[in-house]
N, C-alpha and C positions, 0 to 999 in steps of 0.2 A: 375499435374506434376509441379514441382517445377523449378521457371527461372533458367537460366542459369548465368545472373549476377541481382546483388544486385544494387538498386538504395538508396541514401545514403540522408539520410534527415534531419533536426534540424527543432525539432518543439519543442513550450515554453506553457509551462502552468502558463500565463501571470496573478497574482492577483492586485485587487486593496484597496486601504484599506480599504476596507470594505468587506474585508474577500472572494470578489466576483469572479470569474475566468473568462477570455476571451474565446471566441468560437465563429468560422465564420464559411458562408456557402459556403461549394463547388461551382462551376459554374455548370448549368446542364451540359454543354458537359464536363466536366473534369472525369479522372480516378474517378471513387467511388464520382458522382458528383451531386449536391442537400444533397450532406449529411454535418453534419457537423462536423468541426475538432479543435485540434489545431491550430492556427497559427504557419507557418513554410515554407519550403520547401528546395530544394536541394540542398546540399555540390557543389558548385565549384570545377573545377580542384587546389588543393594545399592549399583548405581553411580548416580549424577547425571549430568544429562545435558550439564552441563560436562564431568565426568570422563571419559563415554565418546566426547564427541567427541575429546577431546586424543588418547586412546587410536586412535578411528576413520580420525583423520586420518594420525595416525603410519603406522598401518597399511596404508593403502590409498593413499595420494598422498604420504607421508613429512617431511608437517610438521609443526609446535610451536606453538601457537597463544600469541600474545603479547598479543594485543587481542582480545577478542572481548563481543558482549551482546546478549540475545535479541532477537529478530527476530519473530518468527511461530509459534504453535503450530496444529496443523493434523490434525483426525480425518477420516479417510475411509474410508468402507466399499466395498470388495472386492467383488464373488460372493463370492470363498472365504476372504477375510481383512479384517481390521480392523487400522488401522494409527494411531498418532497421533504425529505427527513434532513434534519439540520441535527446534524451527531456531532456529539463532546466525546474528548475522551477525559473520564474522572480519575484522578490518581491517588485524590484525597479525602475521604469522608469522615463523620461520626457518625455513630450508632450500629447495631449490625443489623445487617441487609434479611427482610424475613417475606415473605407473601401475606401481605394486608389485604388483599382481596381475596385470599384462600390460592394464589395462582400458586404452582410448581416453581421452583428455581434452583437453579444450580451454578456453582463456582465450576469452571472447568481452565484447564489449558487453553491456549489460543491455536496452539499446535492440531486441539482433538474439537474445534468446530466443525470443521469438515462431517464429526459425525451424528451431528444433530439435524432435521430438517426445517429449517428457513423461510420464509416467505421471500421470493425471488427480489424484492427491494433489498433484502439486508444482503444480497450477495456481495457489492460496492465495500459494504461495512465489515465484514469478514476477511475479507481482502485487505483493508485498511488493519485493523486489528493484528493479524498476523505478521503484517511487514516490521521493522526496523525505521526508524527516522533516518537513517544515511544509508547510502547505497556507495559503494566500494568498486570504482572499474581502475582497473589495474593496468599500467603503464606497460608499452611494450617490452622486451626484455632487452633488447640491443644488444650490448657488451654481458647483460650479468646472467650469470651461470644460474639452471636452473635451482639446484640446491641452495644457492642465495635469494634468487629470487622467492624459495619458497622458505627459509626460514624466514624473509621481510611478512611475507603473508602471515605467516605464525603471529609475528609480534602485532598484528591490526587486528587477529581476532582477539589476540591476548586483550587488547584495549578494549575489545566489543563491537568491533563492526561483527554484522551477524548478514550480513547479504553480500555478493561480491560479484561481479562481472569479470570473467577472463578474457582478457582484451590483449592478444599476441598475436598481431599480424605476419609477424615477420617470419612465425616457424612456419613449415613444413605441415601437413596434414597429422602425420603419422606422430612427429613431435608436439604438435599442439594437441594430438590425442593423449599419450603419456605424459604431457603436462597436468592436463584437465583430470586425470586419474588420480593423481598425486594429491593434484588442491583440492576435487571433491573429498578425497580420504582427510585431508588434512582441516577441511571446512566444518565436514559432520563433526569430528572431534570435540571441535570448540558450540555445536549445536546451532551452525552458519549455513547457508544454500548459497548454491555456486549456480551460476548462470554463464551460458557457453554459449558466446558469438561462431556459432556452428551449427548443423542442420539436426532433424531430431536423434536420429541414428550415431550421434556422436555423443549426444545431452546421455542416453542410454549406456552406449556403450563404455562411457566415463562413470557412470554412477551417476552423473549430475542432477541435480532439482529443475532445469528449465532451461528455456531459449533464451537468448534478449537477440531480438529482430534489429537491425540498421534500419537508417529508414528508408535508404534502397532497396533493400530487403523486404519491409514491409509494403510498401509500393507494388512489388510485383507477387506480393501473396494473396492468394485467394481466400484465405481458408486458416482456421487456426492450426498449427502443423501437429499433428499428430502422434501423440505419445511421447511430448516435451516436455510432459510437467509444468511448471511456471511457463508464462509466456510474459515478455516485456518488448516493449519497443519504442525506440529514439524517433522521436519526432520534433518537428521545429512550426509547425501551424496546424491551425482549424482543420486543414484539410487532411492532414496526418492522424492529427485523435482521431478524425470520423472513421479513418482505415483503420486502424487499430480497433477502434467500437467494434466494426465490424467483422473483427475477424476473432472477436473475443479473447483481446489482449487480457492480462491481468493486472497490468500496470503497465503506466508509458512515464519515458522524462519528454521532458518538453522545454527545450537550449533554445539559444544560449539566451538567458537572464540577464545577462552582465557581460561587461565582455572581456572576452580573453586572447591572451597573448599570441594560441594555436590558431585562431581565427580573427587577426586584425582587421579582416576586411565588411565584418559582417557585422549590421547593425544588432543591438539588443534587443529581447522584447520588452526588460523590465518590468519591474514588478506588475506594475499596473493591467499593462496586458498581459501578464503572465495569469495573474488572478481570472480577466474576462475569458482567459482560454481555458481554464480547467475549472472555471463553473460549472458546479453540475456535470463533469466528465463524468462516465458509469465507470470509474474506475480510477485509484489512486495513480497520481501525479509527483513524481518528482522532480525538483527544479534544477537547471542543469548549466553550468556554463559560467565560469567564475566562482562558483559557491565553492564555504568553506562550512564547516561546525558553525563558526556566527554566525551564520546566518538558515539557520533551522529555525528557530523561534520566529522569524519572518515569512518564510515557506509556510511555518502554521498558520499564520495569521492571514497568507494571501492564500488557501484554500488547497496548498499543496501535503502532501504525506512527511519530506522533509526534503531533503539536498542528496545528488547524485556526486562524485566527483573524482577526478583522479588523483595530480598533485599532493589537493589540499585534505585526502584522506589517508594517501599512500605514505607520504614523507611525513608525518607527524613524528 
């Protein structure tokens, strides 16, 4: 049964520069307690959820937040409580980070969450933490050979795209399979995951890190596909995130934003309703359709993880 009222939270996924993330440990008597979480906790009566993080931080780990901007908002329901986390992510603090309430903490990778356990609210926020602000889908190949093709990939991780979609309709099975072998080999190099428009048994047999679902694709799945690693999926409305929710995507984009040239015919969501669709999604969103690099800092601010794109990631 779902609570009756919502308790209101800011929790930060505090980095330090060395790329490491914060994470403390519940008290054993607390709600969801020995596990471990963000640092954060609850909105005051009339505070913001800036406000009460500076305040929360100070408090519990004893720093001053210099840099920080949202990150993930996140509702989850309890047995006995309802909770909905408004997360920052901190880039910039003073002082160093200690347990002022005696709690446990540690600095880890983003990489090695996965091996701590969570209270199932911050799964959204792990998620979020781990991904990349752009997402990389790659242009068919047409004319260019794959040895070109894949030295141009080389040059995007070189810049730091760290996530990529293989997006090659045009080869062959067996072709698009020894593609995706090549760019998985050549993705881990640079410490990137590759995601394969192909079923799981190909994501596998590439080496790959995940699916990314069409939204055709998604429509007709049941189920989260099994032993895909990442799962992602293209969606274009309300009714699409819900199948995604439901099948326990890991992230979805949600197009077109803006409009573009490959689809003249189709209205935008923009921003506006880009933001009312991925409120509160249980899972990061990227914004898709027209986007380029400028417009990441807007994706943050309407509630998304960052921009998806092909062109304006490929051809840099």
């Amino acid at each position: 049964m779902m609570s009756q009222s919502v308790v209101s939270v800011a929790a930060a996924a505090v980095f330090d520069d060395e790329g490491r993330v914060l994470i403390t440990r519940r008290a054993d008597d607390a709600h969801q307690g020995a596990l471990w979480e963000f640092p954060g906790g609850k909105l005051e009566a009339g505070e913001d959820a800036r406000s009460a993080l500076q305040r929360e931080l100070g408090e519990e780990v004893g720093i001053h937040i210099t840099v920080a901007r949202p990150l993930i908002r996140v509702r989850h329901d309890y047995a006995d409580k309802s909770v909905l986390l408004d997360v920052w992510r901190v880039d910039g603090f003073a002082g160093e980070a200690h347990g002022r309430e005696g709690q446990p903490l540690q600095w880890i990778a983003p990489a090695s969450l996965g091996e701590y356990d969570f209270p199932a609210a911050n799964a959204p926020i792990v998620r979020a933490v781990q991904l990349p602000d752009a997402y990389l889908i790659t242009p068919d190949l047409g004319d260019t050979l794959p040895v070109d093709f894949l030295q141009h990939l080389e040059s995007r991780l070189q810049a730091g795209i760290r996530l990529v979609q293989l997006r090659a309709k045009s080869l062959g099975e067996s072709e698009y399979l020894q593609l995706a072998c090549e760019a998985a080999a050549l993705c881990h190099r640079y410490g990137a995951r590759l995601l394969l428009n192909a079923d799981a048994a190909q994501v596998v047999a590439a080496g790959a890190d995940g699916v990314h679902l069409s939204s055709s694709a998604l429509r007709k799945c049941a189920g989260r596909p099994a032993g895909a690693g990442l799962v992602a999926a293209s969606c274009h409305d309300a009714e699409e995130l819900a199948q995604a929710e439901a099948i326990g995507a890991d992230f979805a984009l949600l197009s077109p934003v803006a409009a573009t040239a490959s689809h003249p015919g189709i209205e935008p969501l923009g921003w506006k309703r880009f933001s009312e669709r991925v409120e509160l999604a249980p899972f990061p969103v990227y914004a898709l359709g027209g986007m380029g690099p400028g417009d990441i800092e807007t994706a943050w601010a309407r509630g998304g993880q960052g921009v998806a794109a092909i062109r304006a990631l490929w051809e840099v």
